[in-house]
C-alpha positions in Angstrom: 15.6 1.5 -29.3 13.0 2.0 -26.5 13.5 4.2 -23.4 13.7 0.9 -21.6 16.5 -0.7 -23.1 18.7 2.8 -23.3 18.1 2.9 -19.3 19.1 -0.7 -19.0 22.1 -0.2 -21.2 23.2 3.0 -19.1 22.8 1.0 -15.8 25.0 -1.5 -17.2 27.6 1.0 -18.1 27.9 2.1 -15.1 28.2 -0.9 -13.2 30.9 -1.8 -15.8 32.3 1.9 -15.2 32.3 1.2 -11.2 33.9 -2.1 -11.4 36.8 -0.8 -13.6 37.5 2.6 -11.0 37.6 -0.1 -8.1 40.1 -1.9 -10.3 42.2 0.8 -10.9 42.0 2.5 -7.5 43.4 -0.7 -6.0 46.0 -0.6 -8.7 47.1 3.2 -8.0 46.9 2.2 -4.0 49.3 -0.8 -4.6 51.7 1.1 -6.8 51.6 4.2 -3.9 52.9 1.4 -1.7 55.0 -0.1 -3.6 57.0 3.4 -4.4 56.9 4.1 -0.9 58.5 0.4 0.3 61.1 1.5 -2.6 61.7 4.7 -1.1 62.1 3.6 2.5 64.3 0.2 1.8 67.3 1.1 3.1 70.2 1.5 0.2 72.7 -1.3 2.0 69.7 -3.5 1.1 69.2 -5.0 -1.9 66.2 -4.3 -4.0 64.3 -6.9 -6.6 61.9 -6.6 -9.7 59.9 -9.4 -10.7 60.1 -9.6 -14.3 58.2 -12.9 -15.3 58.9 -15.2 -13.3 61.9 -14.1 -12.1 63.7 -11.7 -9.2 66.2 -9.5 -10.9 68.1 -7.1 -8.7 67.2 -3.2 -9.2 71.0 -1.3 -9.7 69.0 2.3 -10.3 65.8 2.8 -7.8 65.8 6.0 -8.5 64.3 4.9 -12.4 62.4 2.5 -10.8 60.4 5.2 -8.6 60.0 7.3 -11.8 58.6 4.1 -13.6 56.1 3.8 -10.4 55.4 7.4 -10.4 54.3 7.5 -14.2 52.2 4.0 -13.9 50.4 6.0 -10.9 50.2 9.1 -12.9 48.5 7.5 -16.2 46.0 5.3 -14.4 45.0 7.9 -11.9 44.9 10.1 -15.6 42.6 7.2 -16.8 40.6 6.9 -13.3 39.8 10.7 -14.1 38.0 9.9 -17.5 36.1 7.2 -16.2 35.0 9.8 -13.8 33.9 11.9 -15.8 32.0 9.5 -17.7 30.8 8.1 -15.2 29.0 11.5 -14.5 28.1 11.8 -17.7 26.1 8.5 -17.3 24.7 8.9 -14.4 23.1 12.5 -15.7 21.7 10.1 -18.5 20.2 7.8 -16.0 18.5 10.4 -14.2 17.2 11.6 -17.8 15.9 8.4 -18.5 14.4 7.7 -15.4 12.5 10.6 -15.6 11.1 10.0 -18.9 9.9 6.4 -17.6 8.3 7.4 -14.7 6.3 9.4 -16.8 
């Protein structure tokens, strides 16, 4: 495989790297809001889960924050490793660049 094509395919990767840490920061954002609207709904008030395509009433929020706070916990976990590669890419892209521009 040529220098050319391993830069193009590390470009790629990283565009496909970005797209998926924007995808997952908006995830991690919604879920912070959605904990937080659970935390600050007033108990007197009930409280709904969609589950399909239905509403079901929530009888323990308290599990229902801990659910929240471990889907924000393991994508935040994954956002981390796409970090990191991500950093490892770019250090490849610099390598590569270097090499092609002689």
């Amino acid at each position: 495989m040529s220098d050319m094509e391993q830069f193009q395919i590390v470009v790629s990767e990283i565009q496909s790297i970005r797209q998926q840490m924007a995808s997952l920061n908006a995830q991690i954002l919604e879920l912070k809001a959605t904990s937080e609207a659970v935390s600050n709904q007033p108990k007197e008030l009930a409280l709904h889960q969609q589950l399909g395509g239905v509403l079901i009433e929530v009888a323990d929020r308290e599990a229902l924050v801990k659910v929240l706070e471990s889907d924000i916990n393991t994508l935040s976990e994954h956002l981390t490793r796409l970090q990191s590669r991500e950093g490892d890419l770019i250090d490849s892209y610099e390598e590569l660049k270097k090499v092609l521009e002689g």
